[in-house]
C-alpha positions, 0 to 999 in steps of 0.5 A: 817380730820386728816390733819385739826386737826395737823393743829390746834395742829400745830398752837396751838403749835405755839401760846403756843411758843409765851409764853415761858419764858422769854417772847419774844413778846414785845407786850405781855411783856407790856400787862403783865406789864400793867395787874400787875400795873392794878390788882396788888394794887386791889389784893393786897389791900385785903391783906393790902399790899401797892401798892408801896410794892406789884409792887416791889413784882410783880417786884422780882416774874417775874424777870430775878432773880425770875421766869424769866418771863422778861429775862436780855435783857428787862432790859439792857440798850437797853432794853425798859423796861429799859427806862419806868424804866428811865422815871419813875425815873426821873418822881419821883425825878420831882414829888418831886421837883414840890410837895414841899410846900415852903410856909409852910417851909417859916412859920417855917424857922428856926426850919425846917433848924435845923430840918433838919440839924439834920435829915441829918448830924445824919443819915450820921455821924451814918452811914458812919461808920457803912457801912465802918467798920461794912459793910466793904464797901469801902469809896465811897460807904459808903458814898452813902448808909449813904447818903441813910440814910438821905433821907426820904419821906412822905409816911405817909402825908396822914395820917395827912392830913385826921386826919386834922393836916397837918397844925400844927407846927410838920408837917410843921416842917417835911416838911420843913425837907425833903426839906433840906434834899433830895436836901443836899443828891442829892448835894452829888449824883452830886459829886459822880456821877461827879467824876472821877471814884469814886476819888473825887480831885480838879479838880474834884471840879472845873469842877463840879463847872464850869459845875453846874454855867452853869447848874443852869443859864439855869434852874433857870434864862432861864427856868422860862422866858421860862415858864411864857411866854409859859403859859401865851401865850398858856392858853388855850392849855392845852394839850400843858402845858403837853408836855411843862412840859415833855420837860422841864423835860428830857432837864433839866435831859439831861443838868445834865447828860451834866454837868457830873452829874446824870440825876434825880438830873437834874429832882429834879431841873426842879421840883423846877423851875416849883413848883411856875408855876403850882399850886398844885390843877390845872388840869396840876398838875392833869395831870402831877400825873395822867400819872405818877401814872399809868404808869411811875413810876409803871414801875419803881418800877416793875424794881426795883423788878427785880433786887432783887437777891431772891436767895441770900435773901433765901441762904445767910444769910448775905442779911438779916444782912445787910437788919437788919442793914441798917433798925436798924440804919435807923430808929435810926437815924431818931428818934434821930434828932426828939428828940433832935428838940424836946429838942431844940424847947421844943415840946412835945413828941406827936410833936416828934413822929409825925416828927419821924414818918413823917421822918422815912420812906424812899421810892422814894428818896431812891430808887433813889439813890440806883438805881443809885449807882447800876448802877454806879456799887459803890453799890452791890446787898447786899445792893439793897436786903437790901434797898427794905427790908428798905423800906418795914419796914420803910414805914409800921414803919413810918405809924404806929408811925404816926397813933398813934401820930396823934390820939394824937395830935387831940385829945389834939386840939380838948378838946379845940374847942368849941362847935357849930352846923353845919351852916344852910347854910352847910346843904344839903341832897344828897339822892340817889335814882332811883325811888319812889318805895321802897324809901318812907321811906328813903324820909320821914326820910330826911324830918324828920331830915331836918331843916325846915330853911335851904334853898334848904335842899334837893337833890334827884339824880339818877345815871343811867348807861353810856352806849348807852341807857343812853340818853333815861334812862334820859328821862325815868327818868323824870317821876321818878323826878315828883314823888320825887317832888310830894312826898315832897311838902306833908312835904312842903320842898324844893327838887332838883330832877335830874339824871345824868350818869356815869360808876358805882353808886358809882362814880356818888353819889361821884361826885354829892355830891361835885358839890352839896356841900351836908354834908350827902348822905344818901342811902338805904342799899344792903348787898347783895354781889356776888363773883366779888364784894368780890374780887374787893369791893361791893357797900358800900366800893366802895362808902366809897372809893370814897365820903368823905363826911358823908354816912347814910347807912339806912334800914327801914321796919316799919314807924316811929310811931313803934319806942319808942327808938333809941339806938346810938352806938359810937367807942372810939374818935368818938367825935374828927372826924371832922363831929361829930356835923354833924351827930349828929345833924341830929339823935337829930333831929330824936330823937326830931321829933318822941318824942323817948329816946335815949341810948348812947352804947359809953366810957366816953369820947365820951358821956361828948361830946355828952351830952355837944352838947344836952345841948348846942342846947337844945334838949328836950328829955331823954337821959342815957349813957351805958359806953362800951369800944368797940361796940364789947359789944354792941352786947349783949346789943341790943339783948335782945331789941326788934324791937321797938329799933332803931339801929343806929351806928357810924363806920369809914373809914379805917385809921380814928381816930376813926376806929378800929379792927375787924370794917369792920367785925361788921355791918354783924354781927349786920345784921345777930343778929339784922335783924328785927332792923331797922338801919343806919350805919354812916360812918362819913365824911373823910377828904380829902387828901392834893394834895400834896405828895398824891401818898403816900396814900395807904400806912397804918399801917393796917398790923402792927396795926392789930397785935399790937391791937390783942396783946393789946386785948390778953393781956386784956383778959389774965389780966382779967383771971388773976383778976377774979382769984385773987378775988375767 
């Protein structure tokens, strides 16, 4: 017995060697890596920490520089880690050659060249002086990193493009931009990473010159032959236009390297030659985003991390004056090319924020030159330490000046569009429902907020688990899909009953509603949460995650004769979201079906809209307005109703227009002070995020705004102490 438990003390032992730092085992270094990529973004997602910002954290803690989980051999040039690294580097300067929107820098040609002109040459004469003189880094290096300086990259694209601005005259502008500016800053990374040994002189130049002419004849006059007669030949191998691409890929970044000059530069053009050839909303472009989003790219940033020297962040207080300085003069130059675009062009200040705030960020271009420079051994790791500092704070910076600009701008566009309800044909309900039992309620009140015109109005589906029992849970559900038929014919309405799988509800709901084309999903409302869910997101965030459209979260214990009024509860700017007639057609409906009041808790502003609407679609029913400035107050006021009040309130998704603070916190507040009210929660329709420059989307000015808004309302309070003083 006591030879059988040293045994097992014996290879528990061994199996804890497995685990010493630095780990050993590749297998287990990739599984470790994969699990940070995997949970990294959903822990961190809690804390509103963008994924790109929490694998470079991930990257630093487990380093060979930090706690020296992943030793130096991992990350030498032999080293594996080093090559997904490398893939993932190329894979990003590919992305951003095959992402860029020619067409919408065709449309505003000129004012993109000066725009960008401006937002390279500014950054570069700004900087080149302050590395070499205030920094005192030699000529070489002082050119890179203010070269550094005038790269940016769209981190804050997707905030445009779900406020439904990304077409107007500032954002193309700054599109056309970063096209200017990243291939100028790689132009000046081929002659540096062409020199000799960091002396550029004639012959220098003229065997770049030779070397490049080739390189370009074969990427932009072989290649693309190539590449139309492969997709062309093979339209139905789809999985072979994936490997095509790659292949293309690393050729294009061997030629470079052939040429004498970086092998990203090489990537950065493949992705231009490729950009006409693969549309941005096809599956290959699906694809292509796909792996390199969950695996290529994460192993980069992670490998960025790595190198960051933590003890020279914490001894040395020079790291933090050069991160202070590159981040100042970043961001300086950058705002100075938008203001003197807006003084040429005569745009308004709103326009220049928002190509200010587009182009201050500095992310995948820049860790790619900086990447390289390292390894060139022209930069040193003051100045890597300094640059993931920039990055941090020029993403989260770029995000927030855009987040404000944006609201701006729409609503300056949107006191001009007309006012018109939602087209007949643009109406249908997806209600998702499992059974009759328990939904009655939620099936009459589709009814009652249903144009009796619209053809084929209504869409009860159910999502059953995927799993080996999924086939006979469909056929269970028959039974089901009779009763919801049986339920309607009563109120004479036309309804598609179905059921369909898929690994969660949510995804199911979120799918059917676009292969639908439904406007509004409505749902019966479960607030119940266990630990898991908290940690990973319950239902209702996972569903406002993953379906754009307009969500009516709905709670309904007494029939609808028990309502006399509905009282309708708005965020400031709910009016300028791009579904505000939707939602609110339907609740007028409500209101008219069952002969009740309405009393709008909502500003100024978003209530002239409303009563605008209710004049324009004729409504007959009596309407006032209680002026409130955050549905905070409203609280107060619904108390002292009573049950016979119907609740229904407008929030938002997080980095809409009209979300605000302390608004994921609210509807458990409102459920626990008004549980016997009958509710809906409206969330309204997202607008979906533009394919192109996507990657970027986690990136937010949640952190920054959070504490900019609680400085504002601090500042509110202590003012109106300071009043109700002055008036005893």
């Amino acid at each position: 017995m006591r030879e059988l438990i040293n045994q097992l003390l014996g290879e528990f032992e061994h199996l804890l060697g497995k685990f010493s730092l630095p780990l050993q085992n590749q297998i287990l270094t990739f599984s470790l890596l994969l699990l940070i990529i995997l949970l990294s973004p959903i822990i961190l997602r809690k804390f509103r920490i963008p994924a790109l910002i929490g694998l470079i954290i991930s990257g630093v803690i487990i380093g060979p520089k930090g706690l020296n989980v992943i030793g130096e051999s991992l990350l030498s040039s032999s080293g594996w880690v080093k090559l997904f690294s490398t893939f993932g580097l190329l894979y990003i300067m590919f992305m951003a050659g095959l992402e860029l929107d020619m067409q919408e820098f065709r449309r505003y040609r000129n004012k993109s060249i000066v725009f960008g002109v401006l937002t390279f040459f500014i950054p570069l004469l700004l900087g080149y002086p302050i590395c070499r003189y205030a920094l005192g880094l030699n000529e070489m290096a002082s050119l890179l990193t203010a070269s550094m300086f005038a790269t940016h990259t769209l981190v804050a694209y997707p905030i445009v493009s779900k406020y439904g601005i990304s077409k107007s005259e500032a954002v193309a502008i700054a599109i056309g931009g970063t096209i200017l500016t990243d291939t100028a800053v790689l132009i000046i990374l081929a002659v540096i990473s062409g020199s000799d040994n960091g002396e550029i002189n004639t012959n220098v130049l003229i065997h770049l010159g030779i070397t490049l002419t080739i390189f370009s004849l074969i990427m932009f006059w072989l290649v693309p032959i190539l590449a139309r007669w492969f997709f062309s030949k093979l339209e139905s191998e789809k999985s072979s236009h994936y490997i095509f691409v790659l292949s293309i890929l690393f050729f294009a970044a061997f030629l470079a390297e052939a040429a004498g000059i970086e092998s990203i530069i090489g990537a950065f053009v493949a992705g231009l030659v490729l950009n006409r050839l693969i549309p941005h909303t096809s599956a290959l472009m699906n694809r292509i985003e796909f792996i390199g989003n969950s695996l290529f790219i994460p192993f980069f940033l992670i490998s960025v991390g790595m190198v960051v020297d933590v003890k020279a962040l914490v001894q040395d207080p020079w790291a933090w004056a050069i991160a202070g300085i590159l981040t100042s003069f970043a961001i300086l130059s950058k705002f100075s090319a938008a203001w003197i675009t807006q003084l040429i062009f005569k745009m308004t200040g709103t326009e220049r924020q928002v190509m200010f705030g587009l182009s201050t960020a500095h992310a995948a271009a820049t860790l790619a030159v900086i990447t390289v420079g390292y390894e060139m051994k022209i930069l040193s790791i003051d100045i890597v330490n300094g640059t993931v500092i920039l990055i941090l704070i020029t993403s989260m910076t770029a995000s927030f000046v855009t987040e404000i600009a944006g609201k701006k701008l729409l609503i300056q566009q949107s006191k001009n569009e007309p006012l018109e309800g939602p087209a007949l044909r643009s109406q249908h309900l997806l209600v998702a429902a499992n059974e009759l039992k328990g939904n009655e309620l939620l099936l009459d009140f589709s009814i009652l907020i249903t144009d009796k015109k619209v053809i084929n109005p209504i869409s009860v589906v159910s999502v059953l688990d995927n799993d080996g029992e999924a086939e006979k849970r469909i056929r269970r559900s028959r039974k089901h899909m009779d009763d919801f038929i049986h339920h309607y014919s009563a109120g004479e309405i036309s309804v598609q009953a179905m059921a369909t799988i898929d690994h969660n509800f949510s995804s199911g709901i979120s799918r059917v509603s676009k292969e639908l084309v439904a406007d509004i999903v409505l749902l019966n409302d479960d607030s119940k949460l266990n630990l898991l869910k908290r940690l990973v997101g319950d239902d209702r965030e996972h569903l406002l995650d993953v379906c754009e459209k307009t969500v009516f979260f709905c709670q309904f214990d007494h029939s609808f004769t028990h309502y006399r009024e509905i009282v309708v509860v708005c965020p400031p700017l709910a009016q300028v979201e791009t579904s505000f007639n939707q939602w609110l057609e339907r609740i007028f409906r409500m209101a008219k079906e069952l002969n009740c009041s309405v009393e709008i808790l909502a500003p100024q502003e978003t209530f002239d809209k409303i009563n605008a609407y209710k004049q324009f679609r004729k409504f007959a029913f009596d309407m006032k307005h209680t002026a409130i400035s955050h549905p905070d107050e409203a609280l107060q006021l619904l108390e002292q109703k009573g049950n016979e009040t119907f609740l229904v309130s407008v929030f938002a998704r997080k980095g809409a227009v009209s979300s605000f603070i302390g608004m994921d916190l609210l509807p458990s507040r409102m459920e626990k002070q008004l549980s016997g009210m009958d509710r809906i929660f409206i969330y309204p329709a997202q607008q979906a995020v533009d394919t192109v420059f996507g990657s970027y989307d986690d990136m937010n000015a949640g952190p920054i705004g959070v504490g900019v808004e609680t400085i504002q309302q601090l500042s509110k309070e202590v003012s109106g102490i300071f009043r109700k003083q002055k008036k005893k």
